[in-house]
N, CA and C atoms as a LAMMPS dump frame, in Angstrom:
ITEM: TIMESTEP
0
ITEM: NUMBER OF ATOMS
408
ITEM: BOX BOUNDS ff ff ff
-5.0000000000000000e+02 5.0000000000000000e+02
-5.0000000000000000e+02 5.0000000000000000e+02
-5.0000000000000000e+02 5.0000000000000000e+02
ITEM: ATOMS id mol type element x y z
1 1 1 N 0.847 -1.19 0
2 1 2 C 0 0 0
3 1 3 C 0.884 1.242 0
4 2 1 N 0.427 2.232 -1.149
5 2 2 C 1.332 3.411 -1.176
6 2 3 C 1.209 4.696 0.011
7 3 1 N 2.178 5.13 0.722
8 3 2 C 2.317 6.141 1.53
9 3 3 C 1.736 7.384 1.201
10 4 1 N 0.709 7.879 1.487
11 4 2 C -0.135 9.139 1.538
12 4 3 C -0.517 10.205 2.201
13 5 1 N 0.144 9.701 3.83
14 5 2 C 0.248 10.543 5.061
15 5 3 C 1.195 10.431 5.481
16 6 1 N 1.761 11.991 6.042
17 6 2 C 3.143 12.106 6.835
18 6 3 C 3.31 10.996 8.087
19 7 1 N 1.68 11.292 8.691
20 7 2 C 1.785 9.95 9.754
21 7 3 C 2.635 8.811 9.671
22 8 1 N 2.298 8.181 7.877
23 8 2 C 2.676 6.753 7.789
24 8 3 C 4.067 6.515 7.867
25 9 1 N 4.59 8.034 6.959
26 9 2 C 6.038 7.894 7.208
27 9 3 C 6.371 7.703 8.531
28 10 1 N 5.945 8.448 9.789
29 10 2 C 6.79 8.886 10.982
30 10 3 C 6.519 7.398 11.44
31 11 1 N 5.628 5.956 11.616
32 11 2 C 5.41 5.202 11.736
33 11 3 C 6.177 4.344 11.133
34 12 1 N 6.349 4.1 10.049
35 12 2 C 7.297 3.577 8.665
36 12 3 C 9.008 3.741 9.732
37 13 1 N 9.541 5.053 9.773
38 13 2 C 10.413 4.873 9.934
39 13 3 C 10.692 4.442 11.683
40 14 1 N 9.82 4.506 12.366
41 14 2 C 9.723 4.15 13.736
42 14 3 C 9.898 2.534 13.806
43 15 1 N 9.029 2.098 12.742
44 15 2 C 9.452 0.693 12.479
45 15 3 C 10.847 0.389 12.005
46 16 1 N 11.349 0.463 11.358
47 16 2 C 12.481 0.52 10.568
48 16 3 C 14.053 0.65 11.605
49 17 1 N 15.053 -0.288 12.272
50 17 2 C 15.559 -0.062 12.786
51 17 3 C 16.922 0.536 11.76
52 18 1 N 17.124 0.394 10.839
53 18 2 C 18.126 0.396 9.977
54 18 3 C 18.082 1.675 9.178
55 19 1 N 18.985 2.587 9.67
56 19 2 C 18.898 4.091 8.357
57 19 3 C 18.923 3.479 6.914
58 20 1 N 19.374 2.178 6.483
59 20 2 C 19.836 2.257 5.016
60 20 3 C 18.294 1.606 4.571
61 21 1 N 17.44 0.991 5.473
62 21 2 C 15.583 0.973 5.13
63 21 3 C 14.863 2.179 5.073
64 22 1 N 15.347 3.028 5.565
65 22 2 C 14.588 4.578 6.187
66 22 3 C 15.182 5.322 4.325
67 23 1 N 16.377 5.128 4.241
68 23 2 C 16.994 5.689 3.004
69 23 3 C 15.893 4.921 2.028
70 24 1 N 16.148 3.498 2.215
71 24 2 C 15.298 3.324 0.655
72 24 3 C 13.502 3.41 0.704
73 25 1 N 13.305 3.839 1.932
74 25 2 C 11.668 4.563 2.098
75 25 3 C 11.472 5.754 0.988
76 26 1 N 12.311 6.73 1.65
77 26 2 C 12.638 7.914 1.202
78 26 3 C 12.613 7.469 -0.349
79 27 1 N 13.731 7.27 -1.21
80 27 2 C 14.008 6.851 -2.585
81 27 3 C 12.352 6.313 -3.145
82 28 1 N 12.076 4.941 -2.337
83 28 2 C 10.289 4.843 -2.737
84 28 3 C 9.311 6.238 -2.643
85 29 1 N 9.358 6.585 -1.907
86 29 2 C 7.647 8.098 -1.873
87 29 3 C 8.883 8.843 -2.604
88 30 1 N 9.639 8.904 -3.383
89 30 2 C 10.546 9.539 -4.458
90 30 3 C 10.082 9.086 -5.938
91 31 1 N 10.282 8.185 -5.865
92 31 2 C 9.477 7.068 -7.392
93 31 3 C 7.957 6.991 -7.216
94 32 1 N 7.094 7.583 -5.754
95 32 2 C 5.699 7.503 -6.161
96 32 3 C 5.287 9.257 -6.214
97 33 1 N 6.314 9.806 -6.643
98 33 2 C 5.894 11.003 -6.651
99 33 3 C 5.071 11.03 -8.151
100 34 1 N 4.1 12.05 -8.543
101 34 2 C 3.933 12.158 -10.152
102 34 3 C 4.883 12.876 -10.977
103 35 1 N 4.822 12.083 -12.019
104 35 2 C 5.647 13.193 -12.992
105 35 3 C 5.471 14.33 -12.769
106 36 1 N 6.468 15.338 -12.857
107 36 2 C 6.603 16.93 -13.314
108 36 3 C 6.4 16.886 -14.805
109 37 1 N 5.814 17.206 -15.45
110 37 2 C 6.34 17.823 -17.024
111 37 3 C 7.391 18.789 -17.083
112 38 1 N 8.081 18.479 -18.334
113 38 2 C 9.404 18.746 -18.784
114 38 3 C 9.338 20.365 -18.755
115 39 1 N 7.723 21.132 -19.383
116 39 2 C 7.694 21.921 -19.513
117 39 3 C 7.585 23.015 -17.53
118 40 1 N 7.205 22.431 -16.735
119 40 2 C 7.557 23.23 -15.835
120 40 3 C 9.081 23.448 -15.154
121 41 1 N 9.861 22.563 -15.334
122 41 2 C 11.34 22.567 -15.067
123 41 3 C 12.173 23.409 -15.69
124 42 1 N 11.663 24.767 -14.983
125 42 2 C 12.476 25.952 -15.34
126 42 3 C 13.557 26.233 -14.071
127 43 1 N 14.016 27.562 -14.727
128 43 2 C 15.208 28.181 -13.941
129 43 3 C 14.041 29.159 -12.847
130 44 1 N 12.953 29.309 -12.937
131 44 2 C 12.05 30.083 -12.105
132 44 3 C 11.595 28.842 -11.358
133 45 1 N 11.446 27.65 -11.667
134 45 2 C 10.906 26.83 -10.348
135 45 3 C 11.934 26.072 -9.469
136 46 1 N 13.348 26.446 -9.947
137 46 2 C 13.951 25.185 -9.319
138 46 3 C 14.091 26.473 -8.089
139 47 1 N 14.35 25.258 -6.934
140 47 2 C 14.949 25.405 -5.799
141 47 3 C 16.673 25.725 -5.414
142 48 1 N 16.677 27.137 -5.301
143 48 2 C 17.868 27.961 -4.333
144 48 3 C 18.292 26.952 -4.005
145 49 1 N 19.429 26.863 -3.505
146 49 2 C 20.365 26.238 -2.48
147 49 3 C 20.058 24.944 -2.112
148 50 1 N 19.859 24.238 -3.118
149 50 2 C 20.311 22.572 -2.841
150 50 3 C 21.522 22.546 -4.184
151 51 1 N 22.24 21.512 -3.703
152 51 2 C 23.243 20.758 -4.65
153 51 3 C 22.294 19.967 -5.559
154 52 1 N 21.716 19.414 -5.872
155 52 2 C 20.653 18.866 -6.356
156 52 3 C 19.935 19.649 -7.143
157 53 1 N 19.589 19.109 -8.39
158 53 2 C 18.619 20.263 -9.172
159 53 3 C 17.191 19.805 -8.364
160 54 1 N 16.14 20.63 -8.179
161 54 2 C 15.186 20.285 -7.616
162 54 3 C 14.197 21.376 -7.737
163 55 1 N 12.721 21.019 -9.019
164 55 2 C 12.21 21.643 -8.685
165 55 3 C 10.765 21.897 -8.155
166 56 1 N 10.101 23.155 -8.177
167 56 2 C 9.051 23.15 -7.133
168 56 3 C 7.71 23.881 -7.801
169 57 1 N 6.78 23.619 -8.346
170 57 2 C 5.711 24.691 -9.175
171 57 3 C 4.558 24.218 -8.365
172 58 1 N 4.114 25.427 -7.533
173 58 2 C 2.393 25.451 -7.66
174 58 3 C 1.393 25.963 -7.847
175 59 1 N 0.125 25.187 -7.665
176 59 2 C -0.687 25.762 -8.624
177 59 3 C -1.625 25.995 -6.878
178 60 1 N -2.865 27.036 -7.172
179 60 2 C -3.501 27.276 -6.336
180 60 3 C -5.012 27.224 -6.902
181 61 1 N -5.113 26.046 -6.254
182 61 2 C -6.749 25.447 -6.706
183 61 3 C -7.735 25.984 -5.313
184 62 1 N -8.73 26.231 -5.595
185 62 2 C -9.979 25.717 -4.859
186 62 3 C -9.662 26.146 -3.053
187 63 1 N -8.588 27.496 -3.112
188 63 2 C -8.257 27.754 -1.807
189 63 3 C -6.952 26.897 -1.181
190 64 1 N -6.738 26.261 -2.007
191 64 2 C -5.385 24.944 -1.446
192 64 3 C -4.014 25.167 -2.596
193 65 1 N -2.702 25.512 -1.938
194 65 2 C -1.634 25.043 -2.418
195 65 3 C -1.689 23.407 -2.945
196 66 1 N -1.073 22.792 -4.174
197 66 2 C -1.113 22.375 -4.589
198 66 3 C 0.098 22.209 -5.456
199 67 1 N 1.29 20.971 -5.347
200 67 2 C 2.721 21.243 -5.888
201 67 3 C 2.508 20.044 -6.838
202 68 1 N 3.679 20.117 -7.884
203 68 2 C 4.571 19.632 -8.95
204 68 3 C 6.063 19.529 -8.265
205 69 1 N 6.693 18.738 -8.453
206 69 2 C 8.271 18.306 -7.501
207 69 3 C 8.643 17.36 -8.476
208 70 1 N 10.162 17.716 -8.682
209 70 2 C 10.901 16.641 -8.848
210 70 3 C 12.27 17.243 -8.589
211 71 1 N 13.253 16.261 -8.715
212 71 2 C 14.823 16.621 -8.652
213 71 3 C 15.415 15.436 -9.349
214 72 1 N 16.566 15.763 -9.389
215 72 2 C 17.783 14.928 -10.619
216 72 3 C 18.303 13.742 -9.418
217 73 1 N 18.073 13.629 -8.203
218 73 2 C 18.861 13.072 -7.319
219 73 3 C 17.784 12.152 -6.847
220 74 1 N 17.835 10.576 -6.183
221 74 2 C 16.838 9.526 -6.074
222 74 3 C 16.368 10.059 -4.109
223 75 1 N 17.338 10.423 -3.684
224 75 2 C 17.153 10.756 -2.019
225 75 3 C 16.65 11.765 -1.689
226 76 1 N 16.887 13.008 -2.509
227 76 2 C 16.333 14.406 -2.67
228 76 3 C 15.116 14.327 -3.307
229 77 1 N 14.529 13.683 -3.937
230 77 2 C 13.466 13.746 -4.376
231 77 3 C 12.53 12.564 -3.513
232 78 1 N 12.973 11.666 -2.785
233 78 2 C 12.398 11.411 -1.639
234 78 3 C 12.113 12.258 -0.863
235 79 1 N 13.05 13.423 -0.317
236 79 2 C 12.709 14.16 0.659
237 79 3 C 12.22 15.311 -0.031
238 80 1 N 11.764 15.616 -1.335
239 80 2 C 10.537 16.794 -1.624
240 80 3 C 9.049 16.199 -1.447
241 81 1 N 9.389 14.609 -1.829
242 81 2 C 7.626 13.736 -1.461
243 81 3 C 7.047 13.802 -0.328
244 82 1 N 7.962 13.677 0.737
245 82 2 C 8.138 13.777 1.816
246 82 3 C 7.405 15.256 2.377
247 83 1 N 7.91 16.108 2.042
248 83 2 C 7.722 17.79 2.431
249 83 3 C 6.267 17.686 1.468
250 84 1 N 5.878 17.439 0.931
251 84 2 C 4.999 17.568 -0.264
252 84 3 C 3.377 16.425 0.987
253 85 1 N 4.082 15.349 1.515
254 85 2 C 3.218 15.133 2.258
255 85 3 C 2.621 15.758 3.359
256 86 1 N 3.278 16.751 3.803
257 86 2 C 2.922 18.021 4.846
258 86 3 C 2.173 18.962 4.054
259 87 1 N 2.708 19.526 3.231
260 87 2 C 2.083 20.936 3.014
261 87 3 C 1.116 20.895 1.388
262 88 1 N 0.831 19.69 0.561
263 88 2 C 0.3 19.745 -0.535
264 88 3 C -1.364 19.357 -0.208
265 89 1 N -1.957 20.125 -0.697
266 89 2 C -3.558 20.371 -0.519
267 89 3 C -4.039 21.219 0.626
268 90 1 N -2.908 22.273 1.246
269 90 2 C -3.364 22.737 2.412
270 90 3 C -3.63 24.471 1.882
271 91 1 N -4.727 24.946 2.583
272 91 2 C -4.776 26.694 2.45
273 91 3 C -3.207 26.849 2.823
274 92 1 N -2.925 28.238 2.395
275 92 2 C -1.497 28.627 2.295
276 92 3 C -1.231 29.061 3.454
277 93 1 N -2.754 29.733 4.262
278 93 2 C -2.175 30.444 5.752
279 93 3 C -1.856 29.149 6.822
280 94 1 N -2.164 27.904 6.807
281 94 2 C -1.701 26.658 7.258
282 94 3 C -0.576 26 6.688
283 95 1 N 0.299 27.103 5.991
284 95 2 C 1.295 26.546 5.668
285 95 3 C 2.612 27.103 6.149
286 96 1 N 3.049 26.589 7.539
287 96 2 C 4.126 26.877 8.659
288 96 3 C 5.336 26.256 8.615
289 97 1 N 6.151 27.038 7.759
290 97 2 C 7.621 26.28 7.519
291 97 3 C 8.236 26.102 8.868
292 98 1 N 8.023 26.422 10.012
293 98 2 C 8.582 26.369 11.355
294 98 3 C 7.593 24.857 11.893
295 99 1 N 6.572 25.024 11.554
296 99 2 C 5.738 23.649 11.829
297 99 3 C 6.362 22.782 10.837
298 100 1 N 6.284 23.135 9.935
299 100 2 C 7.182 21.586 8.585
300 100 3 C 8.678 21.273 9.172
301 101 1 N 9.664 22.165 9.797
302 101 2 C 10.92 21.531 10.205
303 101 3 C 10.906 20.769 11.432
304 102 1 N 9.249 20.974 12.399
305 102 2 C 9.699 19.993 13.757
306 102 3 C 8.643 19.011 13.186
307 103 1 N 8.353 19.16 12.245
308 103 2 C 7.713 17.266 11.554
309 103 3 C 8.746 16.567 11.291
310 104 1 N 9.564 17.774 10.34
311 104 2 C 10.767 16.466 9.854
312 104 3 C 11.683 15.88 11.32
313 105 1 N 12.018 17.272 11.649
314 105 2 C 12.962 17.278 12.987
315 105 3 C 12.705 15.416 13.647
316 106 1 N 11.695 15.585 13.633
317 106 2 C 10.774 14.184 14.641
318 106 3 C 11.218 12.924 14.091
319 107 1 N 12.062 13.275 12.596
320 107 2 C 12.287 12.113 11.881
321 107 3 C 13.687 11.47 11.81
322 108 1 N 14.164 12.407 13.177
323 108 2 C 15.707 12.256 13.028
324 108 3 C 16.538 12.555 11.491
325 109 1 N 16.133 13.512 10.671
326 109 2 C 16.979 13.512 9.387
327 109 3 C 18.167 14.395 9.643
328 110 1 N 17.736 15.068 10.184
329 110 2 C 19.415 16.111 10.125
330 110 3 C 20.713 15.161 10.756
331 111 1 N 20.541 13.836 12.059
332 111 2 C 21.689 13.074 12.076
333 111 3 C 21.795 11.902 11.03
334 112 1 N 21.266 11.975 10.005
335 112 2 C 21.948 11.128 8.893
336 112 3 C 21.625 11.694 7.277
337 113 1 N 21.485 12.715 7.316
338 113 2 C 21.639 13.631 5.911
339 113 3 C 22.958 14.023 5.982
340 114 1 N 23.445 13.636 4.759
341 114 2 C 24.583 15.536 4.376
342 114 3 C 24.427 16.401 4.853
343 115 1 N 25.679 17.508 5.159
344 115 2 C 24.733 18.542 5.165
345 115 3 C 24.558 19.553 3.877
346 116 1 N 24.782 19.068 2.543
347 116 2 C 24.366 19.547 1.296
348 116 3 C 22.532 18.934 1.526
349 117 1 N 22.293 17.871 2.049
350 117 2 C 20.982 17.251 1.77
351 117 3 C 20.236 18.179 2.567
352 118 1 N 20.807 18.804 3.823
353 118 2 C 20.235 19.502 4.983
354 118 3 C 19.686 20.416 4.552
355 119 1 N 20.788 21.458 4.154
356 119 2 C 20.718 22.478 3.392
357 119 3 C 19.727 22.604 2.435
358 120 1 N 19.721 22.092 1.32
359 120 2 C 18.425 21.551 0.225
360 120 3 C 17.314 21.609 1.222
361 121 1 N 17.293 20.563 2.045
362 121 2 C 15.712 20.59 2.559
363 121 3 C 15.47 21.817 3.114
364 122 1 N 15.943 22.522 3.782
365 122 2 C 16.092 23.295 4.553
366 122 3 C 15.477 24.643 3.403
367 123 1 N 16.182 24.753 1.913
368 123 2 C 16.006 25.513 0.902
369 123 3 C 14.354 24.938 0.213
370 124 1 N 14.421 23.808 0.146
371 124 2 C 12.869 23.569 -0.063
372 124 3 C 11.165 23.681 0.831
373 125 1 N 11.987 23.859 2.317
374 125 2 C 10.826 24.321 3.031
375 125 3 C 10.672 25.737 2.678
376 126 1 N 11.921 26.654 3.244
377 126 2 C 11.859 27.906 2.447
378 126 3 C 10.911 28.572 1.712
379 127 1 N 11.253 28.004 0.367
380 127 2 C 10.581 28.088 -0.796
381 127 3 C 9.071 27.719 -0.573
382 128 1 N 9.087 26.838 0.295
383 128 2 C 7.721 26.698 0.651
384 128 3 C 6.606 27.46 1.354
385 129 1 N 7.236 27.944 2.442
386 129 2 C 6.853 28.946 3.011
387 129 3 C 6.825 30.333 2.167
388 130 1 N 7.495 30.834 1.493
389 130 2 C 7.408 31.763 0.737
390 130 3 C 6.254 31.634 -0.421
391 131 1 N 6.279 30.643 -1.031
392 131 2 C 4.995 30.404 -2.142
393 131 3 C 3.427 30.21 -1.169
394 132 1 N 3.477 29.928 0.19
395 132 2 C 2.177 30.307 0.647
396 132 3 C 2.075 31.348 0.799
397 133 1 N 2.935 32.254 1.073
398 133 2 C 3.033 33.762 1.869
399 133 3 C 2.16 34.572 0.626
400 134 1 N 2.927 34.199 -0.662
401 134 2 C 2.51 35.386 -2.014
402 134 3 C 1.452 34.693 -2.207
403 135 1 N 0.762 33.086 -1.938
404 135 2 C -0.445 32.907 -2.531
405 135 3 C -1.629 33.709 -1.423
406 136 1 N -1.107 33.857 -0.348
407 136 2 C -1.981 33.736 0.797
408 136 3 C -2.268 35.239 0.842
């Protein structure tokens, strides 16, 4: 059964005694992300400050943020699915990049990321918080 709530992750990896299972979690909700089209993978959507190309387009439906994600990297684009399970379908004023870092925080990632991977995430909440701010 495919992962659809942040819950399942924080459960998923609670189970999981082994970082290199937790890694290939991540890499999976990476491969169940949807395609991006070629045509939104601009120099206006990618994401600042990751090593990683990675990018981020949304659309604002029906009162709800609503993202497009991908990146060139199999772990980094785990961890935009990931962020994408927090904040995709939510009004923009419920969208708390200080609330999205103690979700992840909870997930233990900052003691076994890079800190290029850190950084990136760190640049993709960002970005996140900023695209609710101008939708909101």
């Amino acid at each position: 059964m495919p992962i659809s709530q942040f819950d399942d992750v924080e459960a998923e990896f609670e189970a999981l005694d082994d970082w290199d299972d937790r890694y290939r979690l991540l890499i999976d909700l990476g491969r169940a992300l949807p395609a991006m089209p070629a045509a939104l993978k601009t120099d206006a959507t990618r994401v600042r400050g990751c090593a990683s190309k990675v990018w981020l387009y949304p659309r604002f439906e029906d009162g709800r943020l609503h993202f497009s994600a991908d990146s060139d990297a199999a772990i980094v684009k785990g961890l935009v699915a990931l962020v994408l399970l927090i904040v995709d379908g939510q009004p923009p004023a419920a969208i708390d990049p200080a609330a999205i870092r103690a979700r992840l925080d909870g997930l233990g990632l900052a003691k076994h990321l890079s800190s290029n991977r850190t950084q990136g995430l760190a640049s993709m909440v960002a970005r996140i918080g900023d695209l609710a701010k101008a939708a909101a």
